[in-house]
N, C-alpha and C positions, 0 to 999 in steps of 0.2 A: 411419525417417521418422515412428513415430505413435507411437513409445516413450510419450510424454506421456501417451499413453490408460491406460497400463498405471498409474499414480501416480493415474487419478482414483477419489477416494471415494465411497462411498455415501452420501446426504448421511443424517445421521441421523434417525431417524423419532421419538423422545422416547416419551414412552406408548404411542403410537398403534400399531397392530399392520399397517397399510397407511399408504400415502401416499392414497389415497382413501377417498373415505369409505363403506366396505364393513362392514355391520353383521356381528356374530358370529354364525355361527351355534350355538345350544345344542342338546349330543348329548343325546336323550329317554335317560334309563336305569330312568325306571320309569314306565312308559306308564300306568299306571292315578292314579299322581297325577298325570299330565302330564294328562289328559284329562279330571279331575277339577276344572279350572280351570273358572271360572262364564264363560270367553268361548267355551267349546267345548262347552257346556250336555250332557256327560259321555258326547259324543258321538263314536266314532273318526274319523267323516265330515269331521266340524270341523275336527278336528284336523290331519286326511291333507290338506285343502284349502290350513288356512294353511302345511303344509309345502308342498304343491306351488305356492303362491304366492310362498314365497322362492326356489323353485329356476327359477322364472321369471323372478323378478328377478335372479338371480344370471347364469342364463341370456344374458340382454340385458344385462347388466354385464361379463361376459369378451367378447361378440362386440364390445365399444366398445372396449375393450382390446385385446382381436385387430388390429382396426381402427386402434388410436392405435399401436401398437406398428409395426405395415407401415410406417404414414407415418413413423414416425421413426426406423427404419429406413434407409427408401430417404433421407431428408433426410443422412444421415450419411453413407451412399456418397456422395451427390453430393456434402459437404464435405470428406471425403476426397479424391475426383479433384481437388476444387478445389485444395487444398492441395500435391497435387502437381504439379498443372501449374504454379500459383505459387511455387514449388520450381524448375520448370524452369525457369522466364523468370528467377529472378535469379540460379540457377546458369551461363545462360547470357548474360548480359547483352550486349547488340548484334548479336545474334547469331537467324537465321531459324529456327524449329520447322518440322519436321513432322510433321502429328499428323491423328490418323483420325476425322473429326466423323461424326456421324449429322445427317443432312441429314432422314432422312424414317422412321420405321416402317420398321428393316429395312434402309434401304440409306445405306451410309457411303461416303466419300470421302474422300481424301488432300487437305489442305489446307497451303499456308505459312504460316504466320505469322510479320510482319514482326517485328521489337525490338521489345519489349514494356516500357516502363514506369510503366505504370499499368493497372488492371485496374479494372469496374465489375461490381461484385456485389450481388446481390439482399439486402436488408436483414430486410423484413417481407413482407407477400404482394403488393403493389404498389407497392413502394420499393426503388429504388435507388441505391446511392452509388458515386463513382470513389473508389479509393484506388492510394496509391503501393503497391509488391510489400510493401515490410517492411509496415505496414497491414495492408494484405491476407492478409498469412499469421497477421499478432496476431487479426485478427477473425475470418479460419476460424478458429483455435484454440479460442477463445473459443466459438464456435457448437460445435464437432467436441465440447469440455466439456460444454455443457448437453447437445448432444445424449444422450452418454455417461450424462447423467446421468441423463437421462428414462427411458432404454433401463434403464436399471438398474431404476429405479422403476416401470415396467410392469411388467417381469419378475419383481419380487416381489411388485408388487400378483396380478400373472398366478396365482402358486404360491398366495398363500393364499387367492387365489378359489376353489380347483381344491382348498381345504381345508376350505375351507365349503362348497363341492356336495357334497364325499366326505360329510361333517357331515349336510347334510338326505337323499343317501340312501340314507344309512342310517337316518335318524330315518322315511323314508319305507316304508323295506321292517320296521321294527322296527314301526311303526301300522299298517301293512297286513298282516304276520302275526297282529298281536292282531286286526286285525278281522275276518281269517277266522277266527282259533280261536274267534271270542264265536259 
């Protein structure tokens, strides 16, 4: 039923090393020139802060990601069921369902539903439109696509976030050993 998902692409990312826009982080490999820079005035202090100052922002950039990834997630189960219960109504054309709603947190009920030929689906976050079933199964498609899509692109933006925290700490524990050894 969702074969289609297995064909979508990653869309390509060209130069860019993320789909957002995630600065690099640079591995210290000789802390005494790094520190030797006139904005760390040849301080390790300086230096240990603007690293602890990316891994703060890095910090607050995977939990929005965390965050954008659940919702788009759950957005895709929902266009999934959708796709199959619209599946059902024109596999079974004139013909009564039944099927198990959630009425409330937790508690579901057996409902009929009459012959179904037309179904109304949520568009954007306070839009709605009717559509015929065939309609209806081309624009979940369509949505189940982007969604796919985004989920991909979280998920590698996710990885090389998780490559630039490893990056600063280690740049973190490599400044903080020279600062005890001074």
């Amino acid at each position: 039923m969702f074969a289609f998902i297995e064909g979508i692409q990653k869309p390509p990312l060209g130069d860019r090393k993320s789909y957002m826009p995630i600065p690099e982080a640079q591995l210290v490999d000789d802390v005494a020139s790094y520190i030797a820079k006139p904005e760390f005035f040849s301080t390790v202090q300086a230096a240990w802060k603007l690293q602890r100052c990316f891994y703060v922002q890095y910090s607050e950039l995977a939990a929005k990601l965390e965050t954008d990834l659940t919702a788009v997630l759950s957005r895709l189960e929902a266009a999934k069921n959708n796709l199959e219960l619209v599946r059902k109504f024109m596999d079974n054309p004139g013909e009564e369902l039944q099927s198990l709603m959630q009425i409330a947190q937790g508690v579901f009920r057996w409902v009929t539903i009459p012959p179904v030929e037309r179904v109304t689906l949520q568009v954007g976050t306070s839009l709605q439109m009717e559509f015929d079933l065939p309609e209806a199964e081309e624009f979940i498609k369509k949505d189940i696509t982007g969604l796919v899509k985004q989920r991909v692109q979280h998920e590698h933006d996710i990885d090389y976030l998780q490559d630039q925290v490893n990056t600063v700490e280690m740049n973190l524990a490599v400044l903080y050993k020279h600062g005890v050894a001074k």
